[in-house]
C-alpha positions as a printed NumPy array, in Angstrom:
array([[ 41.175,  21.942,  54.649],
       [ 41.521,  24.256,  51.572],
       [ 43.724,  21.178,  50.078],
       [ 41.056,  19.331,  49.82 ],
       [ 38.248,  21.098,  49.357],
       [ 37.751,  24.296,  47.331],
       [ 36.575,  27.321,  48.921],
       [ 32.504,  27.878,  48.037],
       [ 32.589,  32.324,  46.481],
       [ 29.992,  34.407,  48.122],
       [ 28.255,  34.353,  44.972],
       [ 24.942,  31.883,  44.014],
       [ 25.279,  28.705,  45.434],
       [ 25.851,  25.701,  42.548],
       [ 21.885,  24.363,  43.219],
       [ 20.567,  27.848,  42.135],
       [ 22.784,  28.442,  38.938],
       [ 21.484,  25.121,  37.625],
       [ 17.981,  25.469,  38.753],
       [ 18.208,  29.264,  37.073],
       [ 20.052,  27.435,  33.705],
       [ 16.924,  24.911,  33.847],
       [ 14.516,  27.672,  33.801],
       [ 16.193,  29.654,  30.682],
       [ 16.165,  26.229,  29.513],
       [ 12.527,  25.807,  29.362],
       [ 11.717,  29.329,  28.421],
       [ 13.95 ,  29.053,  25.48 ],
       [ 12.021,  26.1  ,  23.692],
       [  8.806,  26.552,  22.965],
       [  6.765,  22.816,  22.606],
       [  4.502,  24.57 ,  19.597],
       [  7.579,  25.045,  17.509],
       [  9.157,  21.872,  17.781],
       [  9.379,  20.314,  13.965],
       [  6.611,  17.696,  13.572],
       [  8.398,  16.069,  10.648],
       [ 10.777,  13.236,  11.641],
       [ 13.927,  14.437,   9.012],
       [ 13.726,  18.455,  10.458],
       [ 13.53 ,  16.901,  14.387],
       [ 16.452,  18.055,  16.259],
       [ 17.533,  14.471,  18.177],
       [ 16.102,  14.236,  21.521],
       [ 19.603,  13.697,  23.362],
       [ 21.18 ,  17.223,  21.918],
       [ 18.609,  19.152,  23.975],
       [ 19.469,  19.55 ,  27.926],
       [ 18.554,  16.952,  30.272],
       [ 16.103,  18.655,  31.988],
       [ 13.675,  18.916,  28.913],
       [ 14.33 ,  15.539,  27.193],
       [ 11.638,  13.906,  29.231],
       [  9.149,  17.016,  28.486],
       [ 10.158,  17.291,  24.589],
       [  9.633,  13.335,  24.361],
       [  6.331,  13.632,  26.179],
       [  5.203,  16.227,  23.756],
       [  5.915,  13.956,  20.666],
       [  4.325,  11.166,  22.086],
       [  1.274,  13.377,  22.849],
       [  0.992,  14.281,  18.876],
       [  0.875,  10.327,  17.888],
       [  2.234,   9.307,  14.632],
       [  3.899,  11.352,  12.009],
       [  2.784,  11.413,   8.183],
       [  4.33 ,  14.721,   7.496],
       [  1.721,  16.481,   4.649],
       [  2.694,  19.071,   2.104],
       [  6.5  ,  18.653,   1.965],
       [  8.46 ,  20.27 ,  -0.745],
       [ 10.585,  17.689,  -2.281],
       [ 13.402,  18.811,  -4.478],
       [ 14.165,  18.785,  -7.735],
       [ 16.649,  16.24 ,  -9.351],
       [ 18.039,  15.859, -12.73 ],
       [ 16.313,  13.439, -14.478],
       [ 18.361,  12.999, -18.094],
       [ 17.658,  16.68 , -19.612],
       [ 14.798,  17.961, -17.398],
       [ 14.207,  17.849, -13.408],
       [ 11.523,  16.192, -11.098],
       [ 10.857,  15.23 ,  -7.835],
       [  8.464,  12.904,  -6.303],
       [  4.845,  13.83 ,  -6.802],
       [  2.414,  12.71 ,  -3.676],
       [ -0.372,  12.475,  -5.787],
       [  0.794,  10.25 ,  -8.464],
       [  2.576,   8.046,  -5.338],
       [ -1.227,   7.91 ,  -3.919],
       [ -3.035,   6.888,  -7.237],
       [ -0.574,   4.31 ,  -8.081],
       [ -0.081,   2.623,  -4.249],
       [ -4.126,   2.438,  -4.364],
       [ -3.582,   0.431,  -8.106],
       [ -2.091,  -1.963,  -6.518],
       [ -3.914,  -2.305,  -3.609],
       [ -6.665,  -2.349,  -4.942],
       [ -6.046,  -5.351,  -7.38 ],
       [ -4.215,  -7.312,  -4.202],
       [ -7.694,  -6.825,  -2.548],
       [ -9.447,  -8.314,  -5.634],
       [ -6.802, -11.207,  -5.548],
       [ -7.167, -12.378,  -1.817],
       [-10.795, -12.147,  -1.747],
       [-11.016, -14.362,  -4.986],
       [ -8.053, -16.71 ,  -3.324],
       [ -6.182, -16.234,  -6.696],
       [ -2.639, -16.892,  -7.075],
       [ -0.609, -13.91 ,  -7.095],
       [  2.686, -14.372,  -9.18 ],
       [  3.302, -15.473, -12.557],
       [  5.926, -17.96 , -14.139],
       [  7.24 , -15.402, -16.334],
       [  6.689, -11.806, -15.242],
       [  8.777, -10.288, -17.539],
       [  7.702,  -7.561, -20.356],
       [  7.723, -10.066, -23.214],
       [  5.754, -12.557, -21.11 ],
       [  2.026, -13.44 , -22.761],
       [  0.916, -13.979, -18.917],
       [  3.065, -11.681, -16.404],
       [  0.513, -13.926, -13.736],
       [ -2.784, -12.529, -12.237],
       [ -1.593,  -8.989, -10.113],
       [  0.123,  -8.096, -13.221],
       [ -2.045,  -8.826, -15.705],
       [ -5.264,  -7.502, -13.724],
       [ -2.709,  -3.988, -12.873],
       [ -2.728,  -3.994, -16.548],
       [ -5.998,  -4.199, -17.234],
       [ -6.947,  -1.322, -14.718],
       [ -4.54 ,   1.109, -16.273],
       [ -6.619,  -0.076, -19.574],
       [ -9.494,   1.408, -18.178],
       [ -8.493,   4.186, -16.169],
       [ -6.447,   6.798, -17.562],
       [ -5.938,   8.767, -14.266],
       [ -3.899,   5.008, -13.757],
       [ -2.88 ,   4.674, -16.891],
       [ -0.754,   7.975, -16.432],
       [  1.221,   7.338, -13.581],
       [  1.991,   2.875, -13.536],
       [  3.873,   0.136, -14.413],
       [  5.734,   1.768, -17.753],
       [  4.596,   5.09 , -16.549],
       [  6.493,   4.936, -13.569],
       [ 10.031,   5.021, -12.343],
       [ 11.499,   1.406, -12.279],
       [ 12.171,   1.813,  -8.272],
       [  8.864,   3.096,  -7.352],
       [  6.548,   1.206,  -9.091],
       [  5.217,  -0.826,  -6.553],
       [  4.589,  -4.446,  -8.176],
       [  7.409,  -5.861,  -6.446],
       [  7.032,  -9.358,  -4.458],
       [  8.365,  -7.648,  -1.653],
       [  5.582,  -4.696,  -2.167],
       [  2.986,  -7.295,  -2.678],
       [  3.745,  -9.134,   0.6  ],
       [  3.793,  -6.051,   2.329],
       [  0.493,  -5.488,   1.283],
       [ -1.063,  -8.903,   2.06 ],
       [  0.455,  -8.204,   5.582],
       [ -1.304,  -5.346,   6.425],
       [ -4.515,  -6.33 ,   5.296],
       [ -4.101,  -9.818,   7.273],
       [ -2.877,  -7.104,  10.73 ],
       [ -6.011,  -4.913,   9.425],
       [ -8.018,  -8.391,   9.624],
       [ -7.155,  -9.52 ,  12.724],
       [ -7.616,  -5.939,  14.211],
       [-10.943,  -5.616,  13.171],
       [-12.017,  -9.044,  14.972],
       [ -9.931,  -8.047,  18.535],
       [-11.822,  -4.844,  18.27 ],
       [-15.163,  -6.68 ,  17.57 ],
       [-14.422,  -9.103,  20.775],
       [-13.702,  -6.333,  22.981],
       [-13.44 ,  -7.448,  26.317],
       [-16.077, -10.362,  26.32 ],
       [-14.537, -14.138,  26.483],
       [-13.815, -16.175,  24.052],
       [-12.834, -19.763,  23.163],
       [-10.4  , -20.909,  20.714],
       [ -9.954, -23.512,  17.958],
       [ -6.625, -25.597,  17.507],
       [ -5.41 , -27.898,  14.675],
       [ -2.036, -28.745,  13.47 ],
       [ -0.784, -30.101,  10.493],
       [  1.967, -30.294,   8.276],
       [  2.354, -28.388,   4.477],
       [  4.091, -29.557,   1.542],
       [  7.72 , -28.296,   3.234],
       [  7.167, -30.461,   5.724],
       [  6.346, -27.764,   8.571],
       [  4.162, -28.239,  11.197],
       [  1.891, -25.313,  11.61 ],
       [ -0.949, -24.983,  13.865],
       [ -4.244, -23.135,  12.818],
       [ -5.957, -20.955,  15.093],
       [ -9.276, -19.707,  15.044],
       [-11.424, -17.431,  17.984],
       [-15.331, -18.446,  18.551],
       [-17.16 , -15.847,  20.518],
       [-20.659, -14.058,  21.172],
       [-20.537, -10.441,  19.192],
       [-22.743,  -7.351,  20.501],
       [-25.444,  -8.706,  18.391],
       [-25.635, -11.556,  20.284],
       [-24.103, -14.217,  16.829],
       [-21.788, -16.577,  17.446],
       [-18.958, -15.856,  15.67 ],
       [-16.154, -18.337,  14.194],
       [-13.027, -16.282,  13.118],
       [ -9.893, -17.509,  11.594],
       [ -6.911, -15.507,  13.29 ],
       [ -3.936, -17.154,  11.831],
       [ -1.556, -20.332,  10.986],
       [  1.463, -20.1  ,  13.472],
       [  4.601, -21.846,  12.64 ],
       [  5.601, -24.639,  15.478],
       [  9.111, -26.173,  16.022],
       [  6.967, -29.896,  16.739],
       [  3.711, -30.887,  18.181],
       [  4.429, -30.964,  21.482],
       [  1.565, -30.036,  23.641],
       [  4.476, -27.762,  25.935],
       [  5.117, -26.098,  22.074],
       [  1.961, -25.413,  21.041],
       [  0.864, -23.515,  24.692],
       [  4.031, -21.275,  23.984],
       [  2.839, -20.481,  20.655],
       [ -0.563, -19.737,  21.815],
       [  1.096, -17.541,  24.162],
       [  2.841, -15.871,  22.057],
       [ -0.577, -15.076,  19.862],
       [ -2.252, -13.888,  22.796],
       [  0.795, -11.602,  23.802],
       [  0.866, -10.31 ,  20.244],
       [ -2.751,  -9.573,  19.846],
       [ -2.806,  -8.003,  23.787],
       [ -4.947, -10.632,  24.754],
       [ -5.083, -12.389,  28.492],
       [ -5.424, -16.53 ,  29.173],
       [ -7.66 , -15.659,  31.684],
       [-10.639, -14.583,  29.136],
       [-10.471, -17.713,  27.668],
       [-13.602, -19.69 ,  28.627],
       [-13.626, -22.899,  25.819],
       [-11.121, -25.227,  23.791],
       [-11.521, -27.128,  21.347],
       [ -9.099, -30.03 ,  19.428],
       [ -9.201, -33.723,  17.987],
       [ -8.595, -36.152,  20.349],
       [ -4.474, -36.71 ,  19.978],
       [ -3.164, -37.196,  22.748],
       [ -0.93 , -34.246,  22.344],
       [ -3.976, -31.843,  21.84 ],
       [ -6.209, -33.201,  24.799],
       [ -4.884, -35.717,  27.015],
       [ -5.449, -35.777,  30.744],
       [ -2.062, -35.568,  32.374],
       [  0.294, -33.329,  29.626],
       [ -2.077, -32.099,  26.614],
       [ -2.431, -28.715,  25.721],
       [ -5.977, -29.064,  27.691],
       [ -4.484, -29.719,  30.683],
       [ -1.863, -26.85 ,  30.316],
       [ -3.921, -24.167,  29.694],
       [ -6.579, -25.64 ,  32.092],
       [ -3.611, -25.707,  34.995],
       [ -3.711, -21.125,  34.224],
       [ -7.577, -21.258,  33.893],
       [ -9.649, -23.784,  35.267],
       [-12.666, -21.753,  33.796],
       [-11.674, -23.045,  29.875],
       [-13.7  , -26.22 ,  29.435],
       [-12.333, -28.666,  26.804],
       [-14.854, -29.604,  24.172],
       [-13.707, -32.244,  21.53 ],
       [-14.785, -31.643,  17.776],
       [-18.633, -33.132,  18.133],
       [-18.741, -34.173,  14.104],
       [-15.235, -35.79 ,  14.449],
       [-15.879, -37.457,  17.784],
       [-18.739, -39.471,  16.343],
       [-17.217, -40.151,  13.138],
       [-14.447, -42.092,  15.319],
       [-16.918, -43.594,  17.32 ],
       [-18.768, -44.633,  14.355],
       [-15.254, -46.416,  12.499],
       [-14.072, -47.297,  16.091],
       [-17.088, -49.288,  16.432],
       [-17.256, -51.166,  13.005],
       [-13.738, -52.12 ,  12.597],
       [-14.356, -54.41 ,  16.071],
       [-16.066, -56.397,  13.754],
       [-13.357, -58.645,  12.177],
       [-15.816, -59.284,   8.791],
       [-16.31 , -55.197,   8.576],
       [-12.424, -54.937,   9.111],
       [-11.792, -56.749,   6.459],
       [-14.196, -55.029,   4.391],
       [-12.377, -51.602,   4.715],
       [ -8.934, -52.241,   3.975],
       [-10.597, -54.118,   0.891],
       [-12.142, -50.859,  -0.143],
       [ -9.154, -48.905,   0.701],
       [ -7.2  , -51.041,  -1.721],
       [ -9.665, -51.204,  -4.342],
       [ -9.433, -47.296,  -4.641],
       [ -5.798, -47.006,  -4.28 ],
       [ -5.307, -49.834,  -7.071],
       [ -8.132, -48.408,  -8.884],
       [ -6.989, -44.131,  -8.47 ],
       [ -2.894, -45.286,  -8.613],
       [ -2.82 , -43.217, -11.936],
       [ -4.744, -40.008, -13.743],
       [ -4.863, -42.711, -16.651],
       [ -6.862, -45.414, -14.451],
       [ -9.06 , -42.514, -13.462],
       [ -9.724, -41.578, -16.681],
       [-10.453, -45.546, -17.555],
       [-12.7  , -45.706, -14.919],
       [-14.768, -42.097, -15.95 ],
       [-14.788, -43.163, -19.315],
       [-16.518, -47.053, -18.522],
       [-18.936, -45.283, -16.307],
       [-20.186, -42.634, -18.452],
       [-20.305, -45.539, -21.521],
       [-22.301, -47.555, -18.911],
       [-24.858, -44.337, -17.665],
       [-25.477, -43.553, -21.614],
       [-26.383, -46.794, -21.875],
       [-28.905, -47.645, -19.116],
       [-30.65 , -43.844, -20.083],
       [-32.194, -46.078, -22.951],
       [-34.103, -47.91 , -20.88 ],
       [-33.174, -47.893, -16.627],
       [-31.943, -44.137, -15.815],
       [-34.487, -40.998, -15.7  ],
       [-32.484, -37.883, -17.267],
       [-33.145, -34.073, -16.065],
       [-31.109, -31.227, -14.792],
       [-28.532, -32.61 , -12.099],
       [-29.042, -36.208, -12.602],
       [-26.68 , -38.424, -13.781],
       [-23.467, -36.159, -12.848],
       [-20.21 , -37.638, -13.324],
       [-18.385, -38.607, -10.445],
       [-15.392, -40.388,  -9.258],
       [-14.029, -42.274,  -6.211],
       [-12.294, -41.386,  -2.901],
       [-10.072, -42.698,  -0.612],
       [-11.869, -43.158,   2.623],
       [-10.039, -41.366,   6.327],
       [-11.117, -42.282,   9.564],
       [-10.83 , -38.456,  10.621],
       [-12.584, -36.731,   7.916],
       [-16.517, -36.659,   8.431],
       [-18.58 , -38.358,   5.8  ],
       [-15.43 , -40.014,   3.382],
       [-16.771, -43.465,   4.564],
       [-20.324, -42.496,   3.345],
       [-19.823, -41.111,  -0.014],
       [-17.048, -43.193,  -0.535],
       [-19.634, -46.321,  -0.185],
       [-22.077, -44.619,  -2.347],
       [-19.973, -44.236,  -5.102],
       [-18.442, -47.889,  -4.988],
       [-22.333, -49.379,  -5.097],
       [-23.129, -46.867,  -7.996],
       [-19.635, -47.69 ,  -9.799],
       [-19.507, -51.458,  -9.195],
       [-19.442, -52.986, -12.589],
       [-16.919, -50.501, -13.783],
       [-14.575, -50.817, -11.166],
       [-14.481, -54.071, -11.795],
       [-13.598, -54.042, -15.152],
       [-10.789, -51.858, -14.37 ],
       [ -9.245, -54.391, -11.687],
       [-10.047, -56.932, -15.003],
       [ -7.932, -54.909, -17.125],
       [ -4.779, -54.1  , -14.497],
       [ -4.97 , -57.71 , -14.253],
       [ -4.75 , -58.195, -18.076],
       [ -1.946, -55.494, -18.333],
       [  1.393, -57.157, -19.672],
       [  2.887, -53.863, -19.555],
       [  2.656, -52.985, -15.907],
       [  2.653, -55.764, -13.752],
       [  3.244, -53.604, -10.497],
       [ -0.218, -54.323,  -9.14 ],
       [ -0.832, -56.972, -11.381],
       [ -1.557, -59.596,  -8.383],
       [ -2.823, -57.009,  -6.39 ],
       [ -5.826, -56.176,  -8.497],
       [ -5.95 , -60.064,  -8.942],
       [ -6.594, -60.456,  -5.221],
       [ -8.623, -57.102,  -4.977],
       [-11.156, -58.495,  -7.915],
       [-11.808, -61.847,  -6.565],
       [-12.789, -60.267,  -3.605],
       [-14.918, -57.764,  -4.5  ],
       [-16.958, -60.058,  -6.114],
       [-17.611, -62.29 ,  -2.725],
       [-21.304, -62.539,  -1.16 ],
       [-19.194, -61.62 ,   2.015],
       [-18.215, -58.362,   0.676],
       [-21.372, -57.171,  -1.33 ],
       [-23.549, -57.768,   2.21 ],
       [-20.939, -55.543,   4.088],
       [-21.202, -52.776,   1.195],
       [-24.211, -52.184,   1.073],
       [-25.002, -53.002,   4.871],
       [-22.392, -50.39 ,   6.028],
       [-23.769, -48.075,   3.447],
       [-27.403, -47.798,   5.054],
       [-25.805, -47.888,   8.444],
       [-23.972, -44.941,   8.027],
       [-26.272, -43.358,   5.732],
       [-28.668, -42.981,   8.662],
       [-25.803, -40.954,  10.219],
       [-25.309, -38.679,   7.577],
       [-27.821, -36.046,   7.951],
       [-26.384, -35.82 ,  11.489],
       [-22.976, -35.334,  10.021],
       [-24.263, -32.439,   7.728],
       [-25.956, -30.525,  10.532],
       [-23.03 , -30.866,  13.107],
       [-20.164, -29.78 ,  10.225],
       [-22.81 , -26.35 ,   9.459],
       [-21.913, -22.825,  11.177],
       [-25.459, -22.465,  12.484],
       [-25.273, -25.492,  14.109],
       [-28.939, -25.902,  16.004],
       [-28.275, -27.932,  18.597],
       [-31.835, -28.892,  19.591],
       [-32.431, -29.735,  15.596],
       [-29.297, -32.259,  16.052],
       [-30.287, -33.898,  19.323],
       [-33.721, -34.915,  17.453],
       [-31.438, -36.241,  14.743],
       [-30.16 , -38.339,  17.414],
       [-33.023, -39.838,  18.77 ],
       [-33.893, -40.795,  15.279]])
């Protein structure tokens, strides 16, 4: 037997020297000594086994570290030495916070074309930096030329840093302000100018005050449109924000087919997790559709809006036609104050024309007003496209367009689709407004 097995000494038994080495263990490190600062911490893994769990407990327990009063050291810096200063770290990191608060709030434009030192415009954080130092000499002191060139914090990098943890700040403030009451949430995608497809979210819940609150949380970044794509990003939100599906009581999208169709929309998804989230389509952009959907049955009233739609695309093709058309108008308003137009504060504005869209509320409606109001000058520029031996492009086009314009046909349409919808548009207006009063709205109805 002593081949294969050695003999046990009379001595402790294994168990008890290693319970005994535990308990030096722990009596040699004491928890209130341990280094709070994360460049003096011993790593967790050199200390015995026994304690790592304990020692890791006890950091956790303390929360985060911002270690305060640490002696830096002293470097050469050309003939003399310094090391970093807290203070003048402090003053300058609120500089620039302070004028990337001013920026967002405003919606201004951070960067510049030319941010260099010779640059008349470094672009609006530099420039507005620059004017703070200006005025404050604690600021003055210690930025921009003041500073050392890697710890000046104007980089884009330290900018976007910034943004970020105001838009996390944001975001926490409204979770916290939610607490644990339901919620329902807002959904649109679209696409930018890089041809992305992002979808915007936005939270709509009761606060402690009892106000309904509308908050925008975010634009996420989506692969496609899909409506299977657009639950895992909303997933992903919740996850990131600690939030559960199964507070969700409302949604709300347009009526693609992606966003809210019976058998695979995103309604039905998120419906098939929670049957308690009722689906709620957009109210204003519901009845504008209704509204169109209804008119353009009419073949005559067809017609009549893909004539408009030409007339301002011919007419708005170019800045210069624009300015043609602003420039008739205003010739034609000075003109008719001798003798037809009232003047006073607010009358008489200038205005232009826009392009009508089925799915944005009230384009059909101003877009009507302004054609009635701009007629004869509209007309004269489709008479002088026409005329135009220089461009020929949409020579015919405005040919066709001003032949038509000027049909009984189309003048009864214009101005009978402009009082139909104009008894629509103080609905519009009180169903696109935050404080939406619902009672207020179904008397608008009736009306």
């Amino acid at each position: 037997m002593e081949r294969f097995f050695k003999r046990v000494s009379n001595g402790s038994h294994p168990q008890e020297v290693e319970v005994e080495s535990s308990k030096r263990s722990r009596i040699e490190i004491n928890m209130a000594d341990l280094p709070f600062d994360h460049g003096l911490r011993v790593p967790i893994s050199d200390y015995s086994p026994n304690i790592q769990d304990e020692i890791r407990r006890h950091y956790l327990q303390q929360g985060p570290c911002q270690p305060k009063d640490h002696k830096f050291p002293f470097t050469d810096f050309g003939k003399e030495k310094h090391r970093f200063n807290t203070a003048w770290y402090r003053t300058r990191l609120i500089a620039s916070v302070d004028c990337i608060r001013f920026l967002i709030r405003q919606g201004l434009a951070f960067r510049g074309h030319d941010e260099s030192v010779d640059s008349s415009n470094q672009g609006n954080f530099l420039e507005l930096l620059n004017f703070l130092a200006d005025h404050n000499e604690e600021v003055r002191v210690v930025a921009l030329k003041n500073a050392p060139e890697n710890l000046r914090l104007t980089s884009p990098k330290i900018q976007n840093d910034i943004v970020n943890a105001y838009a996390v700040e944001t975001i926490n403030v409204i979770i916290r302000d939610m607490g644990d009451a339901a919620f329902s949430i807002l959904v649109d995608e679209s696409r930018d100018v890089s041809i992305k497809e992002q979808m915007v979210v936005m939270f709509r819940y009761v606060d402690k005050k009892g106000y309904v609150i509308e908050s925008f949380i975010g634009i996420e970044h989506v692969a496609n449109t899909t409506a299977v794509s657009l639950k895992t990003a909303i997933g992903k939100l919740f996850s990131k924000h600690g939030l559960s599906i199964s507070r969700l009581r409302g949604q709300g999208y347009y009526g693609a087919s992606n966003m809210s169709g019976e058998f695979n929309g995103l309604k039905t998804i998120i419906m098939k997790e929670n049957e308690f989230v009722f689906f709620v389509h957009y109210f204003a952009h519901q009845l504008q559709l209704a509204l169109m959907g209804v008119a353009k049955k009419h073949s005559l009233i067809g017609t009549f809006f893909t004539v408009v739609s030409n007339v301002v695309n011919i007419v708005g093709a170019s800045s210069k036609r624009r300015d043609i058309l602003r420039e008739k108008q205003a010739l034609k308003v000075i003109e008719a104050l001798k003798s037809e137009l009232s003047s006073g504060k607010g009358l008489n504005q200038e205005i232009g024309i826009k392009r009508p869209c089925d799915t944005h509320w009230g384009t059909h409606f101003g877009t009507l007003v302004s054609f009635i109001t701009m007629f004869s000058s509209i007309v004269d520029v489709l008479e002088e496209i026409e005329n135009d031996r220089l461009n020929s492009e949409q020579k015919h086009e405005a040919f066709i367009m001003l032949r038509l314009v000027q049909t009984y046909d189309f003048v009864f349409s214009l101005h009978l689709m402009k009082n139909i919808l104009g008894i629509t548009n103080e609905l519009s207006q009180v169903l696109q407004k935050d404080d939406q009063d619902i009672v207020n709205a179904m008397d608008l109805v009736k009306v």
